[in-house]
N, C-alpha and C positions, 0 to 999 in steps of 0.2 A: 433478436438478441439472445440467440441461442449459446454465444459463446461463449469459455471459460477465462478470466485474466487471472493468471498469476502475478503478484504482484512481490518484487522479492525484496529482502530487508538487506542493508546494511551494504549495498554492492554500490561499486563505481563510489565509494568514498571510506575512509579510515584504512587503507591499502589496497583490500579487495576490488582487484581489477575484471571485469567479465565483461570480453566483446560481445556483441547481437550475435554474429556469425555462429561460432562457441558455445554461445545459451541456444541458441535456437537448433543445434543439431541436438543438444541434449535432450528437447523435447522431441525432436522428429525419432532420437532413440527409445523413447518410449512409445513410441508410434504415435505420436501426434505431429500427423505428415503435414498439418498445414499450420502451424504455430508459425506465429508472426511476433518480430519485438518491437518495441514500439519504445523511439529514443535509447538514450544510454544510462536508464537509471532501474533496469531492472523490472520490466516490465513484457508479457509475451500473453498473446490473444490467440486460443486455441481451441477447436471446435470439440463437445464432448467425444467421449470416445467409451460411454458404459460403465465407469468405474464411477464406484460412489464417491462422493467428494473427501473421508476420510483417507481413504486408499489411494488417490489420485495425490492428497496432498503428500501425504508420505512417500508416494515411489520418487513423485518430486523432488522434494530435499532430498530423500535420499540419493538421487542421480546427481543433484548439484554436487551434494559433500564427495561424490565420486570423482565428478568432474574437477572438480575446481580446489579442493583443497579446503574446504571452508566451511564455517558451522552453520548451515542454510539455513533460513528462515522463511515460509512462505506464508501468503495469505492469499486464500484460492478465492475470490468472487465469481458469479456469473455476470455477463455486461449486463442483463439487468438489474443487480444490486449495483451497478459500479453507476450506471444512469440513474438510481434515485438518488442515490448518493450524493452527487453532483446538484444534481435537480435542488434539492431536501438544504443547497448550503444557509445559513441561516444567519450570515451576515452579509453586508457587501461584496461582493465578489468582485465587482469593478473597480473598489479601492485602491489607486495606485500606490499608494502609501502602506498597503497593506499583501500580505502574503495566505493568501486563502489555503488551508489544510484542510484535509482532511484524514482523518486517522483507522484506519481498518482494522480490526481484531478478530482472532479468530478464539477469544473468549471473550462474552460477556461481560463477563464478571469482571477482569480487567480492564473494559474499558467504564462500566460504573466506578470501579476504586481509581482511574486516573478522572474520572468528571467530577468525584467527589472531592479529589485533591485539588480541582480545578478550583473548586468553589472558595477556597479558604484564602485563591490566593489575589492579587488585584484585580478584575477582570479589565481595565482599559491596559493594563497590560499583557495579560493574559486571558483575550476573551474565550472563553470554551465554552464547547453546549455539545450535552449529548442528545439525540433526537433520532427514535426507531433501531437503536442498536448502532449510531456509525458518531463516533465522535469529532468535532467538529473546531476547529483554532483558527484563529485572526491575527497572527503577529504583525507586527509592525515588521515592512520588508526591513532585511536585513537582521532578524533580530531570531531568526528561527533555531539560534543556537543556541544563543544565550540570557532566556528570558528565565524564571523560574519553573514556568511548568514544560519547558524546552529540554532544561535538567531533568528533571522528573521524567518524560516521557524516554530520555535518553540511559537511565537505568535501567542496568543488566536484566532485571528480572521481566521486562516489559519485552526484552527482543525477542523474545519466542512466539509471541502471538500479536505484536501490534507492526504498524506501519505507516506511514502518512506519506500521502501524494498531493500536492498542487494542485487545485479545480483545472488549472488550464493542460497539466498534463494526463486528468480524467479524461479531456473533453478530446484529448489527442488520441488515448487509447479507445474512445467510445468512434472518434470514426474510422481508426484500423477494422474494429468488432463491427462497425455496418456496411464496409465496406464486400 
């Protein structure tokens, strides 16, 4: 699980179009020749390549915002933060009635002040749980838009360092990264 995922914000939906093809040369132009994308929601598994993870993430967006026109957002895990993650989920996951998230940050601190917001607000509606740094949601499917901490998470000030993926599209980029 040596790999790195990119995991990008805000693509394939509110305009922002980005095909696989097109993100994935982006990173093979940073010389990460063997970047894989995984699905069409902004996601690419790529092997390190020596650059520390602040530097890596910024030549990133920066190459995106080159590429594409757009105000990048990333959040860099390695696959094995992305498989605890998964692992660590801390409610049902087999839920069919429910929509498993989970939320990545690449500040702390933000994601303490959105579990702290969580707390105030219903949790059978908004169940959240923060657990080792990765924050954690249970919506009811369908409802990942418009619950109140759906809002909250979807504030401006939150796009720069958070993001949230579906456990089942974890489970899809952990077996590109073992593959």
């Amino acid at each position: 699980m040596g790999d790195w995922v990119a995991f990008l914000r805000g693509v394939n939906v509110g305009g922002i179009t980005i095909r696989s093809a097109p993100l994935r040369e982006v990173f093979i132009g940073l010389g990460l020749d063997d970047a894989r994308t995984v699905l069409a929601s902004g996601n690419v598994v790529f092997a390190p390549d020596g650059r520390a993870h602040a530097e890596l993430k910024l030549a990133i967006e920066r190459a995106l915002r080159a590429a594409f026109d757009y105000e990048a957002w990333i959040v860099l895990c390695t696959a094995g933060q992305v498989d605890a993650a998964a692992r660590a989920f801390p409610f049902d996951a087999s839920d069919a009635g429910r929509q498993p998230m989970v939320i990545f940050g690449s500040d702390g601190a933000v994601l303490e002040e959105l579990a702290a917001a969580a707390a105030s607000m219903d949790s059978a509606i908004d169940p959240v749980r923060l657990v080792d740094g990765t924050l954690y949601w249970n919506p009811a499917k369908g409802e990942s838009t418009s619950t109140p901490f759906a809002k909250l998470l979807a504030a401006r000030r939150f796009k720069a360092s958070t993001t949230s993926r579906n456990v089942r599209t974890l489970e899809r980029v952990l077996g590109v990264a073992n593959s």
